[in-house]
C-alpha positions as CSV (number, residue, x, y, z in Angstrom):
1,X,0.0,0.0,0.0
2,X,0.9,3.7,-0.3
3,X,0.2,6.7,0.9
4,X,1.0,10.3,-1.2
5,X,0.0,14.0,-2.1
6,X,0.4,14.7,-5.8
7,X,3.0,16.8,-7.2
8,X,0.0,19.5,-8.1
9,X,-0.5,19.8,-4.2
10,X,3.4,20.3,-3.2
11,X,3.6,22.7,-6.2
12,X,0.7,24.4,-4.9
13,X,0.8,24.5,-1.4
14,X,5.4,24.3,-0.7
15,X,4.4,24.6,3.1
16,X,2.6,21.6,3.5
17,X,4.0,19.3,6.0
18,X,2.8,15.8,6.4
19,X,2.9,13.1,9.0
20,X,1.7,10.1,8.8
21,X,1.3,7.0,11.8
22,X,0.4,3.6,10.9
23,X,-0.4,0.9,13.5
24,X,-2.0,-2.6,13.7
25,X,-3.2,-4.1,16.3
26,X,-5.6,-1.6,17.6
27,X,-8.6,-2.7,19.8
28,X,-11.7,-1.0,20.9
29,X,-11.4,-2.4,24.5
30,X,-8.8,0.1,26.0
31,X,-9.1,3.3,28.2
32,X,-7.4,6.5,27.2
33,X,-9.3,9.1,29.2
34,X,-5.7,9.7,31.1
35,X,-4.1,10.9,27.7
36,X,-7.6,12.7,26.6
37,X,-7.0,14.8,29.4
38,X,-3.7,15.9,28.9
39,X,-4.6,17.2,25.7
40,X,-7.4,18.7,26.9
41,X,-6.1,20.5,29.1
42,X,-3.4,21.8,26.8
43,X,-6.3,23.0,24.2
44,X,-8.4,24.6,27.0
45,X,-4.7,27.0,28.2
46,X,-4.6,27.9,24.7
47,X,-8.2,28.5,24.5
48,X,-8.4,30.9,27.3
49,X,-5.5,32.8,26.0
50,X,-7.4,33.4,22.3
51,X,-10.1,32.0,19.9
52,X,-8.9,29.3,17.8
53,X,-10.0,31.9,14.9
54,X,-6.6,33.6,16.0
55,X,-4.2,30.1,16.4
56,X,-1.8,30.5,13.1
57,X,-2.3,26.7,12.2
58,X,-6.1,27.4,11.9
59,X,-5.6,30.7,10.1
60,X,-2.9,29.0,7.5
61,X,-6.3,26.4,7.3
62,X,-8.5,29.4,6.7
63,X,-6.6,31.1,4.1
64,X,-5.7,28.0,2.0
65,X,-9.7,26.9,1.9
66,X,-10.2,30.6,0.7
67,X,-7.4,30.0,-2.1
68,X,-9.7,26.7,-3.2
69,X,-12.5,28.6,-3.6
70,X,-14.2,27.3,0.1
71,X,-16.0,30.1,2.5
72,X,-13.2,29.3,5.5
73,X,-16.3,29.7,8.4
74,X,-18.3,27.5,6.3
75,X,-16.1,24.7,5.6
76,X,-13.6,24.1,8.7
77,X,-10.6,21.8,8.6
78,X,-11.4,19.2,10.8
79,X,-9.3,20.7,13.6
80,X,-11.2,24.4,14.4
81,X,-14.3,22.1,13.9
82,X,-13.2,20.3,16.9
83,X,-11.8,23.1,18.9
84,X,-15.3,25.5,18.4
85,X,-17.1,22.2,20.0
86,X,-14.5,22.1,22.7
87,X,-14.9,25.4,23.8
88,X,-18.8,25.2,23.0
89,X,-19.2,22.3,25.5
90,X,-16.3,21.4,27.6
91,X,-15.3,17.9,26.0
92,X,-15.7,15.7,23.1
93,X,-18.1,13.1,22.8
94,X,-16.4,9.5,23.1
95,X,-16.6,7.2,19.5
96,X,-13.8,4.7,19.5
97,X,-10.6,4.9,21.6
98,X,-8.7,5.5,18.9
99,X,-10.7,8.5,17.1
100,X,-10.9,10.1,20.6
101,X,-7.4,9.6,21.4
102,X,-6.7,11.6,17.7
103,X,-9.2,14.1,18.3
104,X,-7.7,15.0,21.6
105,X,-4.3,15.1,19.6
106,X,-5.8,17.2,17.1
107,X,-7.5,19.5,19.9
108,X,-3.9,20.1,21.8
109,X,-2.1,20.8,18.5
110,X,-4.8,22.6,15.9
111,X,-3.9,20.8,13.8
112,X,-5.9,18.1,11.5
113,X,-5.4,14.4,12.3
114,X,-7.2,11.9,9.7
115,X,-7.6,8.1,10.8
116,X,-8.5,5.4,8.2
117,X,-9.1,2.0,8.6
118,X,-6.8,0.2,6.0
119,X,-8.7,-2.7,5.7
120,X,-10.9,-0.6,3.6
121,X,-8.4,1.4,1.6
122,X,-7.6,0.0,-2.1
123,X,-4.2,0.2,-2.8
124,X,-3.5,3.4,-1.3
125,X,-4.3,7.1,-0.8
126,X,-2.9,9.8,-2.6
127,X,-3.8,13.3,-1.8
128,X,-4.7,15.3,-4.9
129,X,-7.2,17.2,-6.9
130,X,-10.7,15.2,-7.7
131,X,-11.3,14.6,-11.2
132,X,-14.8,14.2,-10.5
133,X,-15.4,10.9,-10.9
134,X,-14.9,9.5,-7.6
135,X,-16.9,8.3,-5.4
136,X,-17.4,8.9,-1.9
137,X,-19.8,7.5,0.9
138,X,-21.1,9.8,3.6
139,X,-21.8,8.7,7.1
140,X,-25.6,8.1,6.5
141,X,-24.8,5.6,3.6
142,X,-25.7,8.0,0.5
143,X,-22.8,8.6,-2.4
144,X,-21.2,11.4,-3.4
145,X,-19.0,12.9,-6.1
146,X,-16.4,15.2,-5.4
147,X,-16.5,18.3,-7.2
148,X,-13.5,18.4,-10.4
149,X,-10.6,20.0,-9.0
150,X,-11.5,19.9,-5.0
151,X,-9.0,18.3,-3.2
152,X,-9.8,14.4,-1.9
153,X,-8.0,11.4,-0.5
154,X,-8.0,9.1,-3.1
155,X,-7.4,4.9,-3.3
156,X,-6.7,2.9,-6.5
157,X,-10.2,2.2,-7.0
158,X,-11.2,6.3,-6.6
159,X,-13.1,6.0,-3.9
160,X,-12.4,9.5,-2.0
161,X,-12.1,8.6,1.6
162,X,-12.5,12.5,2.5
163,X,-13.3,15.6,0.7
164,X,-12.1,18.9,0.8
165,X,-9.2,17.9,2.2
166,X,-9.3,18.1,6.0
167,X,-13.3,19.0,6.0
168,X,-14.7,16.1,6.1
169,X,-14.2,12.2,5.5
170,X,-15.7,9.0,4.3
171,X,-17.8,6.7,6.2
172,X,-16.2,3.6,4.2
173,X,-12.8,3.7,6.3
174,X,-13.9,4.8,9.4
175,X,-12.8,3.5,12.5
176,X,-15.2,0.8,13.5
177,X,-14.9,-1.9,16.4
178,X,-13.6,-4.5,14.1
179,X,-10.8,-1.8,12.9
180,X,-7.3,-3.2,13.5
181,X,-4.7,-1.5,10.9
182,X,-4.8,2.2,10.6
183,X,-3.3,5.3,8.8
184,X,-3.4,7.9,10.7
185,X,-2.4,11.4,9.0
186,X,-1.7,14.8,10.4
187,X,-1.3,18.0,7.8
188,X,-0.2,21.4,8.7
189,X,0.8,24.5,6.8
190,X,1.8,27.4,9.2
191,X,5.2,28.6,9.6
192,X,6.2,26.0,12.2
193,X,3.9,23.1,11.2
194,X,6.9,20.7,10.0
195,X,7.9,21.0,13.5
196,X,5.0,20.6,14.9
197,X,3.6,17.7,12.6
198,X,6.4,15.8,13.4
199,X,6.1,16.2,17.1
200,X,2.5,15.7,17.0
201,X,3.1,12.4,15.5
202,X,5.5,11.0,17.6
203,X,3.6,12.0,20.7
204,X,0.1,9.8,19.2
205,X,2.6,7.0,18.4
206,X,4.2,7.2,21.8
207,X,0.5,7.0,23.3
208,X,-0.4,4.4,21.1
209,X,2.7,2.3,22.3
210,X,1.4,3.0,25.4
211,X,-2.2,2.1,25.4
212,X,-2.4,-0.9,23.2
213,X,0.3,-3.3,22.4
214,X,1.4,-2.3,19.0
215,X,4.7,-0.7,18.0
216,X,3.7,2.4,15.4
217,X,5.6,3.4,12.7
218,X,6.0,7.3,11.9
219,X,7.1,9.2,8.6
220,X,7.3,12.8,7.7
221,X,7.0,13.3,4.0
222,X,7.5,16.7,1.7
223,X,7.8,17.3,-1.6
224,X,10.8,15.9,-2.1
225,X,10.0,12.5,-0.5
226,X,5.9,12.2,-1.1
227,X,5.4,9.0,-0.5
228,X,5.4,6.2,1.2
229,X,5.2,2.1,0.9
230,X,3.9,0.0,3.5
C-alpha cells in the first residue's frame, strides 16, 4: 500500500508538511481518558489565551480553503471544527478509543489528524485534486461525487475517503470496532507546522505504544520524498 499527495499539491501548497502513523493491532477495548486529558487541558490553556480563529495553524487552514475557492467559516478543517465544540461544550463526545485519542491530539495541536481503517483502503491514498469521478460515501450511507478539482484522499479504486481535504471524511474507512490496521495522517501549513507535525506524531505514536500493544511506525514526507510504501 501507499500513501501520497500529488506533485499538483506540493507545487501548490510548498508549506505543507505531512505526517503520517500507521499501527495494527488496535482494539476497541482500551481506556485513554488519562491521555484525553492531557490534551485537553493543553487545548483549554490555549483557549483561554485566544479564539482558535486567532491560532496560526487554523488561520494557515483558513486562508488555504479561501485559495480553493471554500468560504473558511463554512467549511472548517477538521481541527477548528473540533476546537469550536471544545470550547462550545467542555469535551468531546467519546466514539472509539482511537478516534478520541486523535481528536484529543488534534484538539492540543490545531492541527488536523485523519484516521482510516486500512482494511478498507484499495491500494493506497494519494492526496490530490478530484477529477470528479470518484466516489465517496457519507456517514448516512448515501454517495457522493467530489466536485472536479476539489482536493480528496484518493485509493486505486477512486473511492475519496475524505473531501475537501481536511473537511470532512468517508464513512467507508472509518474507525469501526472491528478496525485493527490504521493510517493515521496529520497536515499542517503554518510557519512552524513541519515541527510541529512531526512532534504531534510522535507524541500519538508514543501514546499508542502506550495504550495498546502495538509498535507504530511514523514518517514525515514533503515534496521531495511524497510518498510512502507500506
Amino acid at each position: 500500500m501507499y500513501f501520497q499527495h500529488s506533485s499538483d499539491l506540493w507545487a501548490e501548497h510548498p508549506g505543507l508538511a505531512a505526517g503520517v502513523v500507521l499501527a495494527t493491532g488496535i482494539t476497541p477495548d482500551v481506556s485513554v481518558e488519562e491521555p484525553i486529558a492531557e490534551f485537553g487541558a493543553v487545548a483549554g490553556r490555549r483557549l483561554a489565551a485566544g479564539p482558535e480563529a486567532e491560532f496560526p495553524e487554523i488561520q494557515a487552514w483558513r486562508r488555504t480553503f479561501s485559495k480553493m475557492g471554500l468560504k473558511p467559516t463554512q467549511y472548517r478543517c477538521a481541527s477548528e471544527a473540533l476546537l469550536r465544540r471544545f470550547k462550545k461544550e467542555g469535551d468531546l463526545p467519546r466514539i472509539h478509543p482511537l478516534i478520541d485519542l486523535c481528536n484529543a491530539a488534534s484538539l492540543a495541536f490545531a492541527i488536523p489528524v485523519a484516521v482510516f481503517d486500512l482494511a478498507n483502503v484499495s491500494g493506497g491514498l494519494e492526496v490530490r485534486h478530484a477529477t470528479g469521478e470518484e466516489t465517496y460515501l457519507t456517514f448516512s450511507g448515501e454517495t457522493e461525487n467530489p466536485e472536479p478539482r476539489e482536493v480528496v484522499f484518493a485509493d486505486a479504486e477512486g473511492r475519496a475517503h475524505a473531501r475537501r481535504w481536511t473537511n470532512r471524511q468517508s464513512g467507508l474507512s472509518a474507525v469501526r470496532p472491528s478496525t485493527a490496521s490504521v493510517l493515521i495522517v496529520a497536515e499542517a501549513l503554518h510557519d512552524s507546522a513541519a515541527r510541529d507535525v512531526e512532534e504531534l506524531i510522535t507524541t500519538l505514536a508514543g501514546r499508542l505504544g502506550e495504550v495498546w500493544p502495538v509498535a507504530p511506525k511514523t514518517t514525515m514526507l514533503s515534496r521531495s520524498a511524497p510518498r510512502l510504501e507500506f
